[in-house]
C-alpha positions in Angstrom: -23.1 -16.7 -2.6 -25.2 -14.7 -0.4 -25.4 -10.9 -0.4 -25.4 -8.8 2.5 -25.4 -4.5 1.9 -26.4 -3.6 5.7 -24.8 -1.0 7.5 -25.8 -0.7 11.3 -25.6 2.4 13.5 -22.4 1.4 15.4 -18.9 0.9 14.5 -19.0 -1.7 17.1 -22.1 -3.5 15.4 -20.4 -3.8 11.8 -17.1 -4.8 13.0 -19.2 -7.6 15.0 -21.5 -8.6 11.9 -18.4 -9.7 10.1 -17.3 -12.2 12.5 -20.9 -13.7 12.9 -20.6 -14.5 9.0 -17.5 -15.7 9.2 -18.7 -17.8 11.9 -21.9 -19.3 10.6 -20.0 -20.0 7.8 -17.1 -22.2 9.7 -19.1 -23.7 12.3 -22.6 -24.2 10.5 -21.9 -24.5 7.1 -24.3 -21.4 6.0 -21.6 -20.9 3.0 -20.2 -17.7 1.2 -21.2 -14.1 1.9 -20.5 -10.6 -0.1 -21.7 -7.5 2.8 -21.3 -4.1 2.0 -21.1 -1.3 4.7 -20.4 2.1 5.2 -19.9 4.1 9.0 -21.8 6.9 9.4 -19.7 8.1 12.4 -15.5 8.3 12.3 -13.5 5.7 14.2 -10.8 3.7 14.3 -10.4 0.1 14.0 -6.7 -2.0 14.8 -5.8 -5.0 13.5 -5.5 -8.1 15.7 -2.0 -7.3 16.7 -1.7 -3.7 16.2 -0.6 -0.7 19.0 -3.0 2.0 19.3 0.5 3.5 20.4 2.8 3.1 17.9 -0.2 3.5 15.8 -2.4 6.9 16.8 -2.3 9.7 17.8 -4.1 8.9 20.8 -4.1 12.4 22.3 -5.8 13.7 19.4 -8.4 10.8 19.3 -9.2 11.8 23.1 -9.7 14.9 22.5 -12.3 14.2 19.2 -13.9 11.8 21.1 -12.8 9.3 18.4 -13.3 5.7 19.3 -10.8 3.1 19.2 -11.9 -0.4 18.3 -9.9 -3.3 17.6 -10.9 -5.8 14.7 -10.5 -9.7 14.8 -8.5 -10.0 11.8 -5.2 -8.7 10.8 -3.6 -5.8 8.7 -2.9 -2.2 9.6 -4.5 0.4 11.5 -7.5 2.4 9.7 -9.8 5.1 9.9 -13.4 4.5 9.0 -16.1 6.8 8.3 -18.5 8.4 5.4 -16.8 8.0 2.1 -15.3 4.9 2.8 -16.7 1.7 1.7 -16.4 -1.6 3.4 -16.7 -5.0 1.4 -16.0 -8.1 3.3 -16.0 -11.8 1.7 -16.4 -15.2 3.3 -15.2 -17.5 1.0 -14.6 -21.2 1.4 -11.0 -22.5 0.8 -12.5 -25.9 -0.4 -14.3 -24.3 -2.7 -11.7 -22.0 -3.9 -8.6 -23.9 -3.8 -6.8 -20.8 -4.8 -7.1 -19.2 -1.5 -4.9 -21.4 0.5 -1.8 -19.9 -0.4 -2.3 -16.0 1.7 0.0 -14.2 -1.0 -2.4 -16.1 -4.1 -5.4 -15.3 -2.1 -5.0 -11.6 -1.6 -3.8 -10.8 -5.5 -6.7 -13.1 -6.5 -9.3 -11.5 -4.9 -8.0 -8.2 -5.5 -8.3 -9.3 -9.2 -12.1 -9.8 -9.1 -12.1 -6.5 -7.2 -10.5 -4.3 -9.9 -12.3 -6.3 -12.6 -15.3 -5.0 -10.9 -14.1 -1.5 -10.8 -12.9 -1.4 -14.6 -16.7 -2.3 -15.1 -17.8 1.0 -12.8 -15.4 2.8 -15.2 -12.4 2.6 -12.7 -8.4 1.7 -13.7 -6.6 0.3 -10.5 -3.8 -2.0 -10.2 -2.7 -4.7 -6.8 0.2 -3.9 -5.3 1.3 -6.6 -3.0 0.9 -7.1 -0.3 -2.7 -6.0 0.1 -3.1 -3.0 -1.4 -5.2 -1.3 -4.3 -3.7 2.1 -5.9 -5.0 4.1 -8.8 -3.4 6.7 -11.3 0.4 7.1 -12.5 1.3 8.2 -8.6 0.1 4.8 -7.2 -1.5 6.3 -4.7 -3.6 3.8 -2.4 -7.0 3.9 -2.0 -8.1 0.2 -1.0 -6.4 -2.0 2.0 -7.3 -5.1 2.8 -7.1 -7.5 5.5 -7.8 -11.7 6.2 -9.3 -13.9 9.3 -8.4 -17.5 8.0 -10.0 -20.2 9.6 -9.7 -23.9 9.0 -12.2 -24.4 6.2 -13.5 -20.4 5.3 -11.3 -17.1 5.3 -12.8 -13.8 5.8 -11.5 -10.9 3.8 -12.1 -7.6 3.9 -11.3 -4.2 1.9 -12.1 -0.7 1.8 -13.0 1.4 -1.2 -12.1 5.0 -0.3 -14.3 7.1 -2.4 -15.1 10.3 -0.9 -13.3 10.5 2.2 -12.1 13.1 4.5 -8.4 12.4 3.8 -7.2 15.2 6.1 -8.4 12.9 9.3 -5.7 10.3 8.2 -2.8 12.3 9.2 -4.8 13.9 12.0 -5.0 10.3 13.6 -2.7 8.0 12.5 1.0 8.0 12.9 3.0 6.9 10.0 3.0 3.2 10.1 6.4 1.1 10.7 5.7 -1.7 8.0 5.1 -0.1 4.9 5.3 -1.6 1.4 7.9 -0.6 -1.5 5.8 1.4 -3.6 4.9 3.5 -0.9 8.6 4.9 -0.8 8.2 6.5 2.2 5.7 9.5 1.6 3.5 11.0 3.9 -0.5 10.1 4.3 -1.1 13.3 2.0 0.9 12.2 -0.8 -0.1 7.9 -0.4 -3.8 8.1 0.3 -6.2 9.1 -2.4 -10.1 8.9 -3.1 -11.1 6.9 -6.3 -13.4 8.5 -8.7 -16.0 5.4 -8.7 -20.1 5.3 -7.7 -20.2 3.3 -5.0 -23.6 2.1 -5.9 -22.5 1.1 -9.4 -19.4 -0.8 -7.9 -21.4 -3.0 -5.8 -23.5 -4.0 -8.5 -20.5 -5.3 -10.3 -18.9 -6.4 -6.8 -22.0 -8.6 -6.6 -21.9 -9.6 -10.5 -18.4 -10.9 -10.1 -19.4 -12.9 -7.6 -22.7 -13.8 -8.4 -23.7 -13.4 -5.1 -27.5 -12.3 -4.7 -30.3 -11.7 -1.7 -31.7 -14.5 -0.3 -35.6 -14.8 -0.2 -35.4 -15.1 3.6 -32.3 -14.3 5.4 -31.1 -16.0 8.2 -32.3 -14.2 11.9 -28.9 -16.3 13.2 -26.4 -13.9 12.1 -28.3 -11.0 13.7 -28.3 -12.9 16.9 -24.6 -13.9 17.1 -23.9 -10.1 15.9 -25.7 -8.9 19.1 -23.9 -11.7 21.4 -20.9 -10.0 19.8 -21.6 -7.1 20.4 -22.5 -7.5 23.6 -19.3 -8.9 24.4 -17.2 -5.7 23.0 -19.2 -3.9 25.5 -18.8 -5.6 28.1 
């Protein structure tokens, strides 16, 4: 597996580098990827299908000059910034027969997830259906969300580690589909920063895996990532 930890200026940028992996892995067969990524600016990213406004506070994002970007996969509506760390995966369902099944998939890639966090030092439990929570509140601090293709999937998570958790409620409404354990509290009471070292987590991320730096990575994904791009802008 190929490792990626690149972060690039613009939301709009790292939102496209994740579909040109996914991509070059379906249609040219350049195999499994780990990236790591972290926004240096706040913004807001919808799922495939989501409402910006059922979802937002959209008078509140106007006035903060928040942008509002929407993702190519699925899953709920999130607020990225500083604090927050983003891992994606590209994994081949041939491969890893496991991930055919969407429930299997997201508990078994969640597993390799938390095993990786119990080795930076960090307890956390799945809760289905995509969720990562920590402590005896099970309080979330990890979504995740899938682009399923015919032969790879892309999945992707975020590891909320020193967040601003105030802008949550400051921007989101709260969401419509929510899952059991949430039992209906607020953003205050769900959401909650993980005591982990990012660095020291994407060592293990990348042990789990085994997924390593190639000698010379490919200048293709950078190229699709700016066509992309280009096209968000346009």
């Amino acid at each position: 597996m190929q490792l990626r930890d690149i972060s690039f200026p613009t939301p709009q940028e790292n939102i496209a580098f994740d579909e040109a992996l996914l991509r070059l892995a379906e249609k040219e067969g350049s195999g499994e990827y780990l990236r790591f990524w972290e926004s240096s600016r706040v913004f807001i990213v919808l799922g495939r299908t989501g409402s910006a406004e059922a979802d937002i506070h959209l008078f509140q994002t106007k006035k903060d000059h928040i942008p509002v970007l929407r993702r190519f996969s699925g899953g709920g509506t999130v607020v990225q910034g500083p604090g927050c760390l983003n891992y994606t995966l590209v994994l081949s369902k041939d491969k890893r027969p496991e991930l055919n099944d969407l429930r299997r998939s997201y508990q078994w890639i969640a597993g390799q997830v938390i095993e990786a966090l119990q080795r930076a030092g960090t307890e956390a439990y799945f809760r289905p259906l995509s969720d990562l929570a920590f402590g005896p509140a099970e309080k979330k601090f990890s979504g995740n969300a899938q682009r399923r293709l015919k032969k790879y999937i892309l999945h992707h998570g975020t590891i909320l580690y020193n967040f601003d958790l105030a802008l949550i409620h400051r921007y989101l409404r709260h969401p419509q589909d929510i899952p059991e354990y949430r039992r209906g509290r607020s953003h205050e009471d769900f959401v909650t920063n993980v005591p982990v070292d990012p660095g020291v987590f994407k060592n293990h991320l990348s042990q789990v895996f085994q997924a390593a730096m190639p000698a010379d990575p490919s200048t293709q994904e950078f190229s699709l990532m700016k066509q992309l791009y280009e096209i968000q802008e346009s």
